[in-house]
C-alpha positions in Angstrom: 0.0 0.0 0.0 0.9 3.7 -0.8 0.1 6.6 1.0 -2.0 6.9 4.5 -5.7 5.1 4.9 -7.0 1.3 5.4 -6.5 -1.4 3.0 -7.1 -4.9 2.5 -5.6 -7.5 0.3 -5.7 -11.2 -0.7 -3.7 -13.3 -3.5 -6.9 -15.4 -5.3 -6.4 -18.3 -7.3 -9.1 -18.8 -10.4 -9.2 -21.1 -13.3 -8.6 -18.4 -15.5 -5.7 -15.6 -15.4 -7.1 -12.7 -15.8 -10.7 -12.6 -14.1 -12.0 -13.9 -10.9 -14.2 -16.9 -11.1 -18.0 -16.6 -9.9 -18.4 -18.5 -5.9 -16.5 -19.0 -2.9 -13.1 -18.9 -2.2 -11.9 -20.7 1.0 -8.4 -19.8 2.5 -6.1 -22.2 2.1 -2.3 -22.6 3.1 -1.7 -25.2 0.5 0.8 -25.2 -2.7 -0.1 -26.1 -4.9 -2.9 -23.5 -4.9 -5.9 -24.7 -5.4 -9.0 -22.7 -7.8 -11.6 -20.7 -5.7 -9.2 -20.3 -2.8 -7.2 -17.6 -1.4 -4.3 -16.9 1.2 -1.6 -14.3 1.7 -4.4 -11.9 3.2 -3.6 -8.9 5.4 -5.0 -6.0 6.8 -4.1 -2.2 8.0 -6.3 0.1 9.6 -4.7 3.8 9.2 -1.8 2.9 7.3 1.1 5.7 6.6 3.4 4.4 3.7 5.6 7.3 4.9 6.8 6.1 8.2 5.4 2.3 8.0 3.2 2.9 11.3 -0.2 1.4 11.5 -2.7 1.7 14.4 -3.6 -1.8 13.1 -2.6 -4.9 11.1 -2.5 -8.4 11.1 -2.3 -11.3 8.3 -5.8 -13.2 7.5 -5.2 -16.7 7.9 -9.1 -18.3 7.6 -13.1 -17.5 5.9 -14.5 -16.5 2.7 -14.8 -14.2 -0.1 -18.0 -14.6 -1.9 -17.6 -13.4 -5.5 -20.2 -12.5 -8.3 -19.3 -10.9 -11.5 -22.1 -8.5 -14.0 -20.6 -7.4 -16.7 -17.5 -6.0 -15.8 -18.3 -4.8 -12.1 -17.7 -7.8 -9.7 -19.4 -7.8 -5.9 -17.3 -9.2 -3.4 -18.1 -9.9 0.6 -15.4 -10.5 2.7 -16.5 -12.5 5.8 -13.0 -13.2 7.3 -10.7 -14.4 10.8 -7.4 -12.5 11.3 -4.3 -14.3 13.5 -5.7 -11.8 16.3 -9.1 -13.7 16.0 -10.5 -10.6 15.0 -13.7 -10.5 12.4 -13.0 -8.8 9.0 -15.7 -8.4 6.7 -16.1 -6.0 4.1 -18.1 -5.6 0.5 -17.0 -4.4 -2.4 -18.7 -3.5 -5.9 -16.5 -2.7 -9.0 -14.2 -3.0 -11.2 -11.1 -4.7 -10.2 -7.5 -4.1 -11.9 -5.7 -6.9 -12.7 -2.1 -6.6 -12.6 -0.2 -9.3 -15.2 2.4 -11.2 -14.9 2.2 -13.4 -11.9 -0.9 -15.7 -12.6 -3.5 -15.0 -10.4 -5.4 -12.0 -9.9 -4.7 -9.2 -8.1 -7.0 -6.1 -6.9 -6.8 -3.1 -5.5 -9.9 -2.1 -3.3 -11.1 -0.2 -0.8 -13.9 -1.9 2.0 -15.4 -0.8 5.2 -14.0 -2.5 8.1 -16.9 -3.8 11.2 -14.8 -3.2 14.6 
């Protein structure tokens, strides 16, 4: 992340490299990675990319993201468990940019986080 605010972000693994497949995706800590799942997912709540402080952050290491595609705007609901055991959820509806190169998709997005 880049510059101050909250983010979120997960690495997603899909049958197809450069859109997200409709359903579930399930974390899992496996390799190889199997479709419809996701890991790699962490969180920062008032992130400063200047001076690396947070007042928040943690990696997400179990739940779901539930996601539908219309055209070219996708929905997405996060319902999620951070290491802390904190909830995360969050819902998202856009268009997501997928970055090349590395096989699976990744977005940029911003959600509400439930404290």
């Amino acid at each position: 992340m880049i510059g101050k605010g909250s983010g979120i972000s997960f690495e997603m693994f899909s049958s197809k490299t450069n859109e997200l497949d409709n359903g579930d995706y399930r974390y899992a800590d496996s390799n190889p990675n199997l479709i419809r799942t996701f890991d790699d997912g962490f969180y920062a709540i008032n992130y400063n990319s200047e001076n690396g402080e947070t007042e928040e952050d943690d990696f997400i290491t179990g739940g779901t993201i539930s996601v539908s595609k219309d055209g070219e705007k996708y929905s997405i609901t996060i319902d999620c468990i951070a290491e802390n055991g904190k909830k995360i959820t969050g819902f998202y509806k856009g268009i997501l940019q997928y970055i090349d190169g590395i096989d699976e998709k990744a977005v940029n997005f911003k959600l509400r986080f439930n404290q």
